[in-house]
N, C-alpha and C positions, 0 to 999 in steps of 0.2 A: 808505645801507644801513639799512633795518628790523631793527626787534630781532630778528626770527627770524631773517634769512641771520645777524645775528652773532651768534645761538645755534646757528645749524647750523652754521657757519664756526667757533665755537670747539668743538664738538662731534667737528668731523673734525679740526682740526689740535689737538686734545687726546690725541684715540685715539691721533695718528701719533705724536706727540710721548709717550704713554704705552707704544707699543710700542719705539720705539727706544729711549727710556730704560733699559725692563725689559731689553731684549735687553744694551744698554753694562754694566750693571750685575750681571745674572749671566755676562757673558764678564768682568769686572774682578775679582769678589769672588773666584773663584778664588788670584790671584796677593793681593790684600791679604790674604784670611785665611792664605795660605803665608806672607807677611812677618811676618804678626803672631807666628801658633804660631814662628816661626824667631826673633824676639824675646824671645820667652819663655823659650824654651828655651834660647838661647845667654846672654841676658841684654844690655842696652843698649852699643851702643860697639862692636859687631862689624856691619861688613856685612855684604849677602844675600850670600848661599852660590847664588843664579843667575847671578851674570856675564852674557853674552852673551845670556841669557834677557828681561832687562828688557827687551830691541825689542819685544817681542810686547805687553808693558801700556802703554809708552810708544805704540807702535801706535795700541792702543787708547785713547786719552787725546790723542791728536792727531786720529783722527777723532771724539770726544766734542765737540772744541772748539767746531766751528760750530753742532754740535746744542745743546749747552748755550748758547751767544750769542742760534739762536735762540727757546731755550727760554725763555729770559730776557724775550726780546721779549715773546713770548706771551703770559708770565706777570704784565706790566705792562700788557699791551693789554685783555686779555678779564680787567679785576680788575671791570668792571662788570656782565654781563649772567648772573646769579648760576643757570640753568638746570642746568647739569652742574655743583656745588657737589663731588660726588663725584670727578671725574674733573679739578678743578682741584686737591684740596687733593692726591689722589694724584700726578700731576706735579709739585707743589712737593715732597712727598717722596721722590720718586726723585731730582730734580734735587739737592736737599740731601747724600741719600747718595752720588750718582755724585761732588760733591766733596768730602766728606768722604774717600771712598775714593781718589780722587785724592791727596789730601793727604796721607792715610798712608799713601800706598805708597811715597811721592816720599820722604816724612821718613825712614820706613824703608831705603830702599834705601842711602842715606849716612849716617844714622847710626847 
């Protein structure tokens, strides 16, 4: 492979990878900013007040897994051919937030 198919190759599986991301993470932020303001305001050591509702972020956070795995890939494979500089550093920050936001929903929900 020449350096351009693997600037056009990280180019397209950047986009895809920058749209699925964006899309996992404004359908997540919903439910973690509900955990948080519900933290605050009830205060540490009470669970979420959604029961039966967490299917729907765990849902989502189960089909996140493979995209994040292999988002991951990606994100060690194409650390060479520095063309879309813009569009890798934003994928790594999506991918930082979608676990971050996993993390605290997860923490939230039990404790």
């Amino acid at each position: 492979m020449d350096k351009k198919e693997a600037i056009t190759l990280k180019n397209v599986s950047g986009g895809f990878f920058l749209a699925i991301l964006l899309i996992f993470n404004l359908s997540h932020a919903f439910f973690t900013l509900y955990v948080i303001v519900e933290e605050i305001k009830y205060g540490w050591g009470f669970t979420t007040n959604l029961k039966i509702g967490v299917v729907l972020p765990w849902a989502l956070e189960l089909l996140c897994i493979p995209v994040l795995i292999i988002d991951f890939i990606y994100l060690l494979v194409f650390v060479k051919p520095r063309a879309s500089k813009g569009l890798y550093v934003t994928n790594i920050i999506l991918t930082i937030l979608m676990v971050v936001q996993i993390i605290i929903f997860n923490l939230f929900i039990y404790y």
